[in-house]
mmJSON file of the N, C-alpha and C atoms, coordinates in Angstrom:
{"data_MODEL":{"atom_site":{
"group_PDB":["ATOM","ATOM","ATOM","ATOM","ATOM","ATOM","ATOM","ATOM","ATOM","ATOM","ATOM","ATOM","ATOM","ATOM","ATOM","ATOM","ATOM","ATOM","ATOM","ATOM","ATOM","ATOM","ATOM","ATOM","ATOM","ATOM","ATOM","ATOM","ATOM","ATOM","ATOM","ATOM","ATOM","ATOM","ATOM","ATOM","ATOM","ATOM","ATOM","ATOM","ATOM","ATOM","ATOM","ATOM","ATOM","ATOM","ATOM","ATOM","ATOM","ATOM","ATOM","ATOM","ATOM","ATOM","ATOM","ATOM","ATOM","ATOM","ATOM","ATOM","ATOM","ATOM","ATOM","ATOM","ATOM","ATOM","ATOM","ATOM","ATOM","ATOM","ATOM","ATOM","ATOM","ATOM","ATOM","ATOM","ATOM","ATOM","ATOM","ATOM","ATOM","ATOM","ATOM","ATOM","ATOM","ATOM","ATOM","ATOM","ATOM","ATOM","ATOM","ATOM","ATOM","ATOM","ATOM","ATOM","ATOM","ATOM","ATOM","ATOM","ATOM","ATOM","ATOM","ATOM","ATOM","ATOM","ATOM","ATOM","ATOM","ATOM","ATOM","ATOM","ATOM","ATOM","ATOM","ATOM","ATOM","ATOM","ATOM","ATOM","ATOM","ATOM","ATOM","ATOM","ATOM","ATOM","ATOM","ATOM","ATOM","ATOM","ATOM","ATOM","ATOM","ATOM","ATOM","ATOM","ATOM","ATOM","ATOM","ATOM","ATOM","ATOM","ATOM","ATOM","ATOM","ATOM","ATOM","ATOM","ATOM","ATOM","ATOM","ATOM","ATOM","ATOM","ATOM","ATOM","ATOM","ATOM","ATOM","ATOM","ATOM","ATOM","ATOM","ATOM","ATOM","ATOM","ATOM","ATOM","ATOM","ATOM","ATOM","ATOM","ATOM","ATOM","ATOM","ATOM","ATOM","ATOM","ATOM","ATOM","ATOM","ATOM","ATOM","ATOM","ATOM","ATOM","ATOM","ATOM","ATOM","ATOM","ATOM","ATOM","ATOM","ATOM","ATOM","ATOM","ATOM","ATOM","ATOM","ATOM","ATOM","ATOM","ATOM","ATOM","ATOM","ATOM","ATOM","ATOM","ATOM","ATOM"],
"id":[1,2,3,4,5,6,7,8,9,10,11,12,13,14,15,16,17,18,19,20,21,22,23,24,25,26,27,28,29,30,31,32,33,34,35,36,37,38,39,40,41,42,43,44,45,46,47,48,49,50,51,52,53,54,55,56,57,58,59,60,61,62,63,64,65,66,67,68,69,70,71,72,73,74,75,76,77,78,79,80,81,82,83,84,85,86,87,88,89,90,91,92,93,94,95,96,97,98,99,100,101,102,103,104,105,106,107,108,109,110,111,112,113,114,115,116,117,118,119,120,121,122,123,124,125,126,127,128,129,130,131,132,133,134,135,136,137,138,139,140,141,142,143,144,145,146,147,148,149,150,151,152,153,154,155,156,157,158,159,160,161,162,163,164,165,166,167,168,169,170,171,172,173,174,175,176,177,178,179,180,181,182,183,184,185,186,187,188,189,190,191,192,193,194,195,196,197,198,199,200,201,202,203,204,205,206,207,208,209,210],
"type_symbol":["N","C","C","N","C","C","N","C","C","N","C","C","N","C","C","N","C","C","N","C","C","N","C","C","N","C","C","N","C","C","N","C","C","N","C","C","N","C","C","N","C","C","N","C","C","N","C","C","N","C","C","N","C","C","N","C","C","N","C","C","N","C","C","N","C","C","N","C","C","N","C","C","N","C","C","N","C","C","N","C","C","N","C","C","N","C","C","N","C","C","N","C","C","N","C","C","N","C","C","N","C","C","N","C","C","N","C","C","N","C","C","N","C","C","N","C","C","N","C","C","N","C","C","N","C","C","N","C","C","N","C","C","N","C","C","N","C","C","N","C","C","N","C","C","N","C","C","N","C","C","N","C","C","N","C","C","N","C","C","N","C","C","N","C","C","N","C","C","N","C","C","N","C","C","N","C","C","N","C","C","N","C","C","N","C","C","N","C","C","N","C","C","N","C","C","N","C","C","N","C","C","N","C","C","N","C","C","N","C","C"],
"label_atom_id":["N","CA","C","N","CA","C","N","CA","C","N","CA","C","N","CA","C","N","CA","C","N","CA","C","N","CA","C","N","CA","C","N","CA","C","N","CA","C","N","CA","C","N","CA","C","N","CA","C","N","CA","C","N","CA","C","N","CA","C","N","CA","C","N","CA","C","N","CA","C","N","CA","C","N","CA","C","N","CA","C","N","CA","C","N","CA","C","N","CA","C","N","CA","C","N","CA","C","N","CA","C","N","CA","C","N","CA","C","N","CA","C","N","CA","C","N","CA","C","N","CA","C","N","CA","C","N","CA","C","N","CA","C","N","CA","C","N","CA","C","N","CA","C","N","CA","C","N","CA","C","N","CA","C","N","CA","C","N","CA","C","N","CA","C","N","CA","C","N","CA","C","N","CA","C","N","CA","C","N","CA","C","N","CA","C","N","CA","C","N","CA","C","N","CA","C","N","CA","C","N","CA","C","N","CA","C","N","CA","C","N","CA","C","N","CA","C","N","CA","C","N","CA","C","N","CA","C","N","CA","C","N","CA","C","N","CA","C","N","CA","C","N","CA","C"],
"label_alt_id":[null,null,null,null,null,null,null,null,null,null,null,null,null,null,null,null,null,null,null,null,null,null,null,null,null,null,null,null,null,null,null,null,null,null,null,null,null,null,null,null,null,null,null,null,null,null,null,null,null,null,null,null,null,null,null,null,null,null,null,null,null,null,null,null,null,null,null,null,null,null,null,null,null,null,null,null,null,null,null,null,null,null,null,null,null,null,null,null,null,null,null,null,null,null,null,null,null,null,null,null,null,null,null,null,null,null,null,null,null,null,null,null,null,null,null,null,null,null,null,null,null,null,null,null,null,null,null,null,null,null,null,null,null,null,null,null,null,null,null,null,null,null,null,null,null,null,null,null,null,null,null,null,null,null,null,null,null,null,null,null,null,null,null,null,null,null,null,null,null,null,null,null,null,null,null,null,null,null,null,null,null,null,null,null,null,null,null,null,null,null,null,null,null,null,null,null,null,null,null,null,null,null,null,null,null,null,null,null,null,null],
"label_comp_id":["UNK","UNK","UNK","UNK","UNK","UNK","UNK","UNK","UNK","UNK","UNK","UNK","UNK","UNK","UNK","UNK","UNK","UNK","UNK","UNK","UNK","UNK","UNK","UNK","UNK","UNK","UNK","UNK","UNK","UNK","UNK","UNK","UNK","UNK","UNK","UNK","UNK","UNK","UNK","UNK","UNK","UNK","UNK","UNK","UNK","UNK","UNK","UNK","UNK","UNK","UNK","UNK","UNK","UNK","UNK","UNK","UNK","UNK","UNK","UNK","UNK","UNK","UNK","UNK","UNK","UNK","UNK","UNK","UNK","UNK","UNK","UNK","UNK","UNK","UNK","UNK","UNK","UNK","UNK","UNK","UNK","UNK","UNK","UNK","UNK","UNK","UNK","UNK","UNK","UNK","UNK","UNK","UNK","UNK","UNK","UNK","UNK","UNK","UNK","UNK","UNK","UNK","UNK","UNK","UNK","UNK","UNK","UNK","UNK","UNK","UNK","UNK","UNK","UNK","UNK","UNK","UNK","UNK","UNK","UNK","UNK","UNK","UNK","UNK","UNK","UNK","UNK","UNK","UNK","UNK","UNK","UNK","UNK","UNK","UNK","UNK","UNK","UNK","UNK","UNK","UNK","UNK","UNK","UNK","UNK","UNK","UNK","UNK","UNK","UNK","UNK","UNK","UNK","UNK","UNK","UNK","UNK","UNK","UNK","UNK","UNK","UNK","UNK","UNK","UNK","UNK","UNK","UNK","UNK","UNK","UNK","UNK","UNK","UNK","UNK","UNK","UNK","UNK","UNK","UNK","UNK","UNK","UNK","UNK","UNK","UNK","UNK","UNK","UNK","UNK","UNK","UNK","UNK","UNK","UNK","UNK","UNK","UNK","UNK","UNK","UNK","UNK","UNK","UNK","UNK","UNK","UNK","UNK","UNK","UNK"],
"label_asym_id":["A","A","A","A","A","A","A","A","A","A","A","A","A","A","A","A","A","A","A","A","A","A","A","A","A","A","A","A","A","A","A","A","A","A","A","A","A","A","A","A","A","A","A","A","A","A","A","A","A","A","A","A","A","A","A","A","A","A","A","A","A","A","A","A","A","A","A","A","A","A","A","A","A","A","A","A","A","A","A","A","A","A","A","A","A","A","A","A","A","A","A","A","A","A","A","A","A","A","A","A","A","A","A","A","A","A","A","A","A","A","A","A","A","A","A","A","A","A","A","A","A","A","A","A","A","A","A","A","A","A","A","A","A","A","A","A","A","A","A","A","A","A","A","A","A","A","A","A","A","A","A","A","A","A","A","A","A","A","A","A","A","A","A","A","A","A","A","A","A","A","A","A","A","A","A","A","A","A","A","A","A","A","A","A","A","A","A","A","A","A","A","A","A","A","A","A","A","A","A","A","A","A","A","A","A","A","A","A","A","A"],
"label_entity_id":["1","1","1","1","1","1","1","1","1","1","1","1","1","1","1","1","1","1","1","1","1","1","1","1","1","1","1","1","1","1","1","1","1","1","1","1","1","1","1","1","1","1","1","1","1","1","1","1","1","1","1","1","1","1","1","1","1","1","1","1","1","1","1","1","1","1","1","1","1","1","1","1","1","1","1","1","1","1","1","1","1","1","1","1","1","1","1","1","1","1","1","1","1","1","1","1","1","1","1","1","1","1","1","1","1","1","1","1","1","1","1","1","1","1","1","1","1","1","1","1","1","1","1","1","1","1","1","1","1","1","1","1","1","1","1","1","1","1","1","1","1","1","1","1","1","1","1","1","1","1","1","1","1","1","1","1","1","1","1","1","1","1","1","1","1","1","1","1","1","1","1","1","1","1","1","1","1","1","1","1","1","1","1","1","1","1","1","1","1","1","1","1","1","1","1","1","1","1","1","1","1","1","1","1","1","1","1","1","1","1"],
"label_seq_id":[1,1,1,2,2,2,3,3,3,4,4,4,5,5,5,6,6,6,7,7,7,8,8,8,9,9,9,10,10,10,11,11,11,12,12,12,13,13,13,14,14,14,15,15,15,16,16,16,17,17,17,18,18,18,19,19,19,20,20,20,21,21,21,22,22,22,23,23,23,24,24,24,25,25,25,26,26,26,27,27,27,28,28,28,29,29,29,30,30,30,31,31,31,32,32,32,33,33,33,34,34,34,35,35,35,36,36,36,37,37,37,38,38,38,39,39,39,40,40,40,41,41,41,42,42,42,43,43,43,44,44,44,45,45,45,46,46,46,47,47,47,48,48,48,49,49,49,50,50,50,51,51,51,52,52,52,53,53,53,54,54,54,55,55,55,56,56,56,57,57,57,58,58,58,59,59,59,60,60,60,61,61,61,62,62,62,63,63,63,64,64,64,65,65,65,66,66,66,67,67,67,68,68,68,69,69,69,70,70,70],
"pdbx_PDB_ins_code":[null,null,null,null,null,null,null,null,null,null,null,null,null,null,null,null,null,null,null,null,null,null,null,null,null,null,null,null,null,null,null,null,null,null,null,null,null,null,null,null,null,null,null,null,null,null,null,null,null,null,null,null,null,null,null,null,null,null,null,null,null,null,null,null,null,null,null,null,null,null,null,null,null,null,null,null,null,null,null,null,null,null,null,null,null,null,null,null,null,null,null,null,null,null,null,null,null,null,null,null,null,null,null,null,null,null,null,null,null,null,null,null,null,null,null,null,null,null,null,null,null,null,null,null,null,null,null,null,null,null,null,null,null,null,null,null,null,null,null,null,null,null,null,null,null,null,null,null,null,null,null,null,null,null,null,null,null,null,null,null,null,null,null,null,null,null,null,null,null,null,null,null,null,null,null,null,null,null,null,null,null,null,null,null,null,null,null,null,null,null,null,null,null,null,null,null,null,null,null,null,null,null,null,null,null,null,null,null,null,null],
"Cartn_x":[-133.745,-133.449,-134.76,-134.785,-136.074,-135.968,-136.477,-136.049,-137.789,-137.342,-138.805,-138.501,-139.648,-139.379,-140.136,-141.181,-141.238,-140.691,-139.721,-138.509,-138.135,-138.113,-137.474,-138.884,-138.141,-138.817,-138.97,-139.425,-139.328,-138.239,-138.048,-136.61,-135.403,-134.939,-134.345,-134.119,-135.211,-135.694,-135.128,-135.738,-135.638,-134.077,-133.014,-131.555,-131.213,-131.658,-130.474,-131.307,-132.508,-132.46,-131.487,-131.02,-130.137,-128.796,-128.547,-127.25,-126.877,-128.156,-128.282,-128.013,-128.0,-128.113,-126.705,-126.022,-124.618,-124.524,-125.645,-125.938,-125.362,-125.306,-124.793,-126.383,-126.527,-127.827,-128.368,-127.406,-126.994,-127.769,-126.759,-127.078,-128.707,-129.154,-130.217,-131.456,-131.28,-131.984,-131.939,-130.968,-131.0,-131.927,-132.018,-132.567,-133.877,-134.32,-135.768,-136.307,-135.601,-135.907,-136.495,-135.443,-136.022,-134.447,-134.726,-133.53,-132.293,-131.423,-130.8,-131.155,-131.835,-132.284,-133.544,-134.413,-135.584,-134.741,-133.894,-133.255,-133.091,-132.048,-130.821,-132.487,-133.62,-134.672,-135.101,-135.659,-136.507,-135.542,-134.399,-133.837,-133.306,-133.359,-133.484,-134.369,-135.738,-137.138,-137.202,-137.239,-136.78,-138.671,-138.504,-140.228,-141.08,-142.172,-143.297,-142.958,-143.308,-143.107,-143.892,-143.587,-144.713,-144.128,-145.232,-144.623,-144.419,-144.967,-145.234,-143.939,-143.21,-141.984,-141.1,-141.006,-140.705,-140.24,-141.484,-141.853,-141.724,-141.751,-141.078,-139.865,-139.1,-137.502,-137.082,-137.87,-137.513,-137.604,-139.002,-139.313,-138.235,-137.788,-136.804,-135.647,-135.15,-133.966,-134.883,-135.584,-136.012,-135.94,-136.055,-136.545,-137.437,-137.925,-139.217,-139.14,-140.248,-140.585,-141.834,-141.551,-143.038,-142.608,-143.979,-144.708,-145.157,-145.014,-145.752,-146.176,-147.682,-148.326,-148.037,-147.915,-147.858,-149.119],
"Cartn_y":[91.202,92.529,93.28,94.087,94.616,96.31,96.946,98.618,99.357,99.823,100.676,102.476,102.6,103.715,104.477,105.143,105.656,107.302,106.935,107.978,108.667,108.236,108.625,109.014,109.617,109.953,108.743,108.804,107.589,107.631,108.642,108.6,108.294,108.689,107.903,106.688,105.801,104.854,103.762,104.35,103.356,103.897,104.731,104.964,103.506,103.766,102.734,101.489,100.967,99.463,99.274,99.876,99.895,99.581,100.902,100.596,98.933,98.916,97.349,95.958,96.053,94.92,95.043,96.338,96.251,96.658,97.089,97.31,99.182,99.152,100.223,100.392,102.167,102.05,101.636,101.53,100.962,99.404,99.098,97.73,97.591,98.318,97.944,97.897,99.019,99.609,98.581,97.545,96.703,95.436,95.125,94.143,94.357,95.775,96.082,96.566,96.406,96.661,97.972,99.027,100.192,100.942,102.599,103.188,103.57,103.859,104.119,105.732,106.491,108.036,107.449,106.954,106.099,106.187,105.197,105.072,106.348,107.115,107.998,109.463,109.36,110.603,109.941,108.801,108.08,108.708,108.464,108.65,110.006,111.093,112.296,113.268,112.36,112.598,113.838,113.408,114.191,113.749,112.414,112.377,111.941,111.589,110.987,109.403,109.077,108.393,107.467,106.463,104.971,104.079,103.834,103.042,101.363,101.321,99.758,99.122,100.498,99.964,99.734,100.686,100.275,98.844,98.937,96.861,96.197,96.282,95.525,94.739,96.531,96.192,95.68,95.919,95.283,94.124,93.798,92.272,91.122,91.565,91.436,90.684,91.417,91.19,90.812,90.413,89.872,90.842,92.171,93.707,93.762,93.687,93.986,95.761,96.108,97.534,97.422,98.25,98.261,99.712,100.122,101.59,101.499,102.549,102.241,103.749,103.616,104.831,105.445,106.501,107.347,107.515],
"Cartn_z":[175.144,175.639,175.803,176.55,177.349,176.889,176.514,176.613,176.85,177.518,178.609,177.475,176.522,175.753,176.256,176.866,177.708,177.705,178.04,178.161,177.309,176.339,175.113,173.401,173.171,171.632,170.799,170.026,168.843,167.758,167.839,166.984,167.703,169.333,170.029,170.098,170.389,170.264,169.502,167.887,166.845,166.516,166.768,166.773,168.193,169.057,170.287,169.532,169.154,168.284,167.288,166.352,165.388,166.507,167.108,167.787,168.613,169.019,170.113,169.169,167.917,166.942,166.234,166.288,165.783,164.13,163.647,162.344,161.958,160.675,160.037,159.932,159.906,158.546,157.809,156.71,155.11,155.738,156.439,156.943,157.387,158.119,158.419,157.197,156.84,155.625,154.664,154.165,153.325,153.898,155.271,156.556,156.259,156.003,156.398,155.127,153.749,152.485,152.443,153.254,152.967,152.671,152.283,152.152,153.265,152.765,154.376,154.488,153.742,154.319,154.676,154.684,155.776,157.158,157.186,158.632,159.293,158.541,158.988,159.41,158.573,158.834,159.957,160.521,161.341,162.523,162.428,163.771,164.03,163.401,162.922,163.46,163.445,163.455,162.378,161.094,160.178,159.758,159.376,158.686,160.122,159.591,159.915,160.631,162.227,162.63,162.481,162.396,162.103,163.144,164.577,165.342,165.128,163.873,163.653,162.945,162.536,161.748,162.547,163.694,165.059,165.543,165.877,166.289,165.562,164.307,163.267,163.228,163.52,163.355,165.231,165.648,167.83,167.081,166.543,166.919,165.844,164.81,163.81,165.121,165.565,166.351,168.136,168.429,169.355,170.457,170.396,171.098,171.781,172.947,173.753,174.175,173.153,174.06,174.71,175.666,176.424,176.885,176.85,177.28,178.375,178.819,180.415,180.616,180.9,181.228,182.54,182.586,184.175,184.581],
"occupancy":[1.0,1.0,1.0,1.0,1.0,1.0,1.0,1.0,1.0,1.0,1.0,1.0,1.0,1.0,1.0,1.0,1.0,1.0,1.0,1.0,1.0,1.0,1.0,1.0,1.0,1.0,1.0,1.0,1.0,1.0,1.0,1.0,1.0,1.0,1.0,1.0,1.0,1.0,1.0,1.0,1.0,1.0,1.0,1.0,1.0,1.0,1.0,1.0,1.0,1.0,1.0,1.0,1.0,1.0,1.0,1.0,1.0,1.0,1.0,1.0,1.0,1.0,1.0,1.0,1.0,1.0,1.0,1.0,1.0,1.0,1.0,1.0,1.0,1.0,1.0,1.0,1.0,1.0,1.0,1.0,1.0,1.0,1.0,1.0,1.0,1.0,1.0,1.0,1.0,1.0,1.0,1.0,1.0,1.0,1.0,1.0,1.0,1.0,1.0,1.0,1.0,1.0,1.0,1.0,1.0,1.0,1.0,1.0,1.0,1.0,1.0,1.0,1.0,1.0,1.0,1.0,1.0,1.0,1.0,1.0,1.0,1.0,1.0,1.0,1.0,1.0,1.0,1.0,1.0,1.0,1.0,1.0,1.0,1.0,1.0,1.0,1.0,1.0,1.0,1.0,1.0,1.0,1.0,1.0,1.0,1.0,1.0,1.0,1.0,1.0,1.0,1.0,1.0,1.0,1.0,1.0,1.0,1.0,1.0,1.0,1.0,1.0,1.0,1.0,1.0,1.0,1.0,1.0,1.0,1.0,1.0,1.0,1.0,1.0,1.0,1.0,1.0,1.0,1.0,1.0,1.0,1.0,1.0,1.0,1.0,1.0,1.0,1.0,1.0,1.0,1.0,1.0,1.0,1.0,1.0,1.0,1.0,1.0,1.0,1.0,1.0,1.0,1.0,1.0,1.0,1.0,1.0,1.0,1.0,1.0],
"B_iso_or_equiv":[0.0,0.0,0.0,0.0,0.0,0.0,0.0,0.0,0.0,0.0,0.0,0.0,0.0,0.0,0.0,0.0,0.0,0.0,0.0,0.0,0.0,0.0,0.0,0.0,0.0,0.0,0.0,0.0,0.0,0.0,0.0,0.0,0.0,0.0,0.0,0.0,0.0,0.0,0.0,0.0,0.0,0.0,0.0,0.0,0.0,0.0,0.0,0.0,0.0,0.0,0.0,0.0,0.0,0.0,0.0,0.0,0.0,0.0,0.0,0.0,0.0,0.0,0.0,0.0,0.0,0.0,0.0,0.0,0.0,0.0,0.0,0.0,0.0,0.0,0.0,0.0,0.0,0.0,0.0,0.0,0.0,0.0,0.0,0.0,0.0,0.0,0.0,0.0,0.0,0.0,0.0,0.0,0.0,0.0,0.0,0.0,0.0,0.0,0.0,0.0,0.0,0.0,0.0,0.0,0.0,0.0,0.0,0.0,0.0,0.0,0.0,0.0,0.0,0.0,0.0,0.0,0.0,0.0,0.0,0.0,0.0,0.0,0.0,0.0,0.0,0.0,0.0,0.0,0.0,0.0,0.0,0.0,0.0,0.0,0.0,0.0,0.0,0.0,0.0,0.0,0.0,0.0,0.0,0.0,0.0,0.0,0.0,0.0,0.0,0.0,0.0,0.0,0.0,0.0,0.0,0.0,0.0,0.0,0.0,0.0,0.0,0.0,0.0,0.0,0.0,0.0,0.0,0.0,0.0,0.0,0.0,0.0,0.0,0.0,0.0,0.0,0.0,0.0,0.0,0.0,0.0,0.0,0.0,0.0,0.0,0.0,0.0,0.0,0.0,0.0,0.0,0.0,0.0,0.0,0.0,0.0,0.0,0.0,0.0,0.0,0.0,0.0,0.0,0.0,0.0,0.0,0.0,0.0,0.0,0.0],
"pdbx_formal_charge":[null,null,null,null,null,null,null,null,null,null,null,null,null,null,null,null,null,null,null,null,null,null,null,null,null,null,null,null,null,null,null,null,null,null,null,null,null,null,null,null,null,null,null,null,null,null,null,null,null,null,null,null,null,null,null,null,null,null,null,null,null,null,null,null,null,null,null,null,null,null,null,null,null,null,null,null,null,null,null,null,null,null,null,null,null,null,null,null,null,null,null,null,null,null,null,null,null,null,null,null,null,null,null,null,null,null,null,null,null,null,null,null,null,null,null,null,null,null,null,null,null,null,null,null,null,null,null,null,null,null,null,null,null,null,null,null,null,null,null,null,null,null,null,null,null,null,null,null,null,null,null,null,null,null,null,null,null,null,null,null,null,null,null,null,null,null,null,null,null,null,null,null,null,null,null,null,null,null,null,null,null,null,null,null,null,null,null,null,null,null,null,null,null,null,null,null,null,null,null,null,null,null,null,null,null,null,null,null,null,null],
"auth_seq_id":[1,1,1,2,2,2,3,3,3,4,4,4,5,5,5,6,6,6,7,7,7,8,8,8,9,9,9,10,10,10,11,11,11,12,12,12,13,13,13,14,14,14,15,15,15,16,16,16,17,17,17,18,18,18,19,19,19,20,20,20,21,21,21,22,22,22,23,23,23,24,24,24,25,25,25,26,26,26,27,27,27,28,28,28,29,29,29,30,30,30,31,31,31,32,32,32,33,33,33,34,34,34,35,35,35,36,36,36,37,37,37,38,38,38,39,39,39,40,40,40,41,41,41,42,42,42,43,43,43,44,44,44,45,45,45,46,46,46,47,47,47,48,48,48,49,49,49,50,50,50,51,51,51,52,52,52,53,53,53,54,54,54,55,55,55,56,56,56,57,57,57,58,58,58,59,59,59,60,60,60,61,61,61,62,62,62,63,63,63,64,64,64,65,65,65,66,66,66,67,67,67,68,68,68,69,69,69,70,70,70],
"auth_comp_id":["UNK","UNK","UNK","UNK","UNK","UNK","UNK","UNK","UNK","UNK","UNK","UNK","UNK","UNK","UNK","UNK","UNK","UNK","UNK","UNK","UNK","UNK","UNK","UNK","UNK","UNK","UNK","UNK","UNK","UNK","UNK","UNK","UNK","UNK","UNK","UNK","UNK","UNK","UNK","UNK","UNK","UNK","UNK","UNK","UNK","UNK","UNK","UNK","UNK","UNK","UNK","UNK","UNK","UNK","UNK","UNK","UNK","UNK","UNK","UNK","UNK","UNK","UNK","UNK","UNK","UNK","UNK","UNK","UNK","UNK","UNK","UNK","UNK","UNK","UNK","UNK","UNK","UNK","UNK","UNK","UNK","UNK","UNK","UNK","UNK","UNK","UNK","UNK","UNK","UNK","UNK","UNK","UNK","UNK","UNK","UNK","UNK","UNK","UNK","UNK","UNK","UNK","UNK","UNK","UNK","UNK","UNK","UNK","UNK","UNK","UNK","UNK","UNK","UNK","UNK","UNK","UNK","UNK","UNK","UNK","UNK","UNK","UNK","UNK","UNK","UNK","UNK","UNK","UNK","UNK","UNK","UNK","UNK","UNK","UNK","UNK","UNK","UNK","UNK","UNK","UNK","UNK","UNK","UNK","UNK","UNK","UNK","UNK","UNK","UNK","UNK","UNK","UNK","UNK","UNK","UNK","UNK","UNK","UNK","UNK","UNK","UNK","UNK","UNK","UNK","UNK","UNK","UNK","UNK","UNK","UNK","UNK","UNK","UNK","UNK","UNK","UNK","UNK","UNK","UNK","UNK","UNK","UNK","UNK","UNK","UNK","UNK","UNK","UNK","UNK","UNK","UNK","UNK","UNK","UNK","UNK","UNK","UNK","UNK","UNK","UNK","UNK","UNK","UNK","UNK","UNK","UNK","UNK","UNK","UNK"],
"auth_asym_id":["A","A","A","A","A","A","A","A","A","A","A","A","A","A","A","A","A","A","A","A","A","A","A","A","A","A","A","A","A","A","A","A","A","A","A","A","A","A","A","A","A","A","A","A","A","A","A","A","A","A","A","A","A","A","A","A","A","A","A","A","A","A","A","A","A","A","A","A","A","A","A","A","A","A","A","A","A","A","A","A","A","A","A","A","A","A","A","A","A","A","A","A","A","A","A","A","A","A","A","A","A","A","A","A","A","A","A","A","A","A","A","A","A","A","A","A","A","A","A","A","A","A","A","A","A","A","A","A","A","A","A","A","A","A","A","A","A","A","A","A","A","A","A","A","A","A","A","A","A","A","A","A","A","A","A","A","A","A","A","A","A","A","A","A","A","A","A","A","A","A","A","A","A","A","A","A","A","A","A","A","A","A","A","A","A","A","A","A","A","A","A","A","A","A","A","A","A","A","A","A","A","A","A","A","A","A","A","A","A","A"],
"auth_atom_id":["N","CA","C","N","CA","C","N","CA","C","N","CA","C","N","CA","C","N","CA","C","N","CA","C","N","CA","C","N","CA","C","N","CA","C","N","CA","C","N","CA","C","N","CA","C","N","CA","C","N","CA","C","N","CA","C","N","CA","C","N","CA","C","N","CA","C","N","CA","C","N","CA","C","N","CA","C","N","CA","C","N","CA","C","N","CA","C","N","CA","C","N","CA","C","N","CA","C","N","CA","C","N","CA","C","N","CA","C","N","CA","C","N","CA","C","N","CA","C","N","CA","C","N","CA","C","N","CA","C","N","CA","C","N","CA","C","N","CA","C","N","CA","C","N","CA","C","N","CA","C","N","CA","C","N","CA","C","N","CA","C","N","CA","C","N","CA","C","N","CA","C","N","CA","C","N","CA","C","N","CA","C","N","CA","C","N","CA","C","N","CA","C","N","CA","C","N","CA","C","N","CA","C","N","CA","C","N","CA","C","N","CA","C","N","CA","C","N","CA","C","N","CA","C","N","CA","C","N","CA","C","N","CA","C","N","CA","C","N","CA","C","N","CA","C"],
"pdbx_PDB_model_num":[1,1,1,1,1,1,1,1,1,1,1,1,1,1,1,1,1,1,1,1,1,1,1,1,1,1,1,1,1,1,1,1,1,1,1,1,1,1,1,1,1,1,1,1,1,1,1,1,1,1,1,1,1,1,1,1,1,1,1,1,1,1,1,1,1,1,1,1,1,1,1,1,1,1,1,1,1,1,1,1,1,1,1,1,1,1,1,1,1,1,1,1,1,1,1,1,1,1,1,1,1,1,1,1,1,1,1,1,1,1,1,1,1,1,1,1,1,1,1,1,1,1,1,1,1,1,1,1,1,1,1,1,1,1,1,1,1,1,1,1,1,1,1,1,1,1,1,1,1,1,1,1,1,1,1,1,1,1,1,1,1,1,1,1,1,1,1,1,1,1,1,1,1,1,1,1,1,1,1,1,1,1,1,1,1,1,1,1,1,1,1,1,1,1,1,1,1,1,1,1,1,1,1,1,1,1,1,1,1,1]
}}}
């Protein structure tokens, strides 16, 4: 799966990866040995964005983002 982020925020973002994999929070959050208020703020944009956790969790489930400059 391909997703052009771009468009979107990073908290957008890392919400439609979760959605695209079929995972709960809880669920993911246990996947990525983090909390599920990690998840539920990330997509919130409640904390501090870390794009690497990002690509982490794309590349986890076989996610291609690509950026594309204007």
């Amino acid at each position: 799966m391909e997703f052009k982020a771009n468009n979107y925020k990073p908290s957008e973002t890392f919400k439609f990866i979760r959605q695209c994999t079929g995972l709960t929070q809880e669920e993911l959050a246990k996947r990525v040995n983090k909390s599920k208020n990690w998840v539920k703020s990330n997509e919130q944009d409640v904390t501090r964005y870390y794009f690497e956790d990002l690509l982490k969790i794309a590349n986890m489930f076989d996610i291609e983002i690509k950026i594309i400059k204007k």
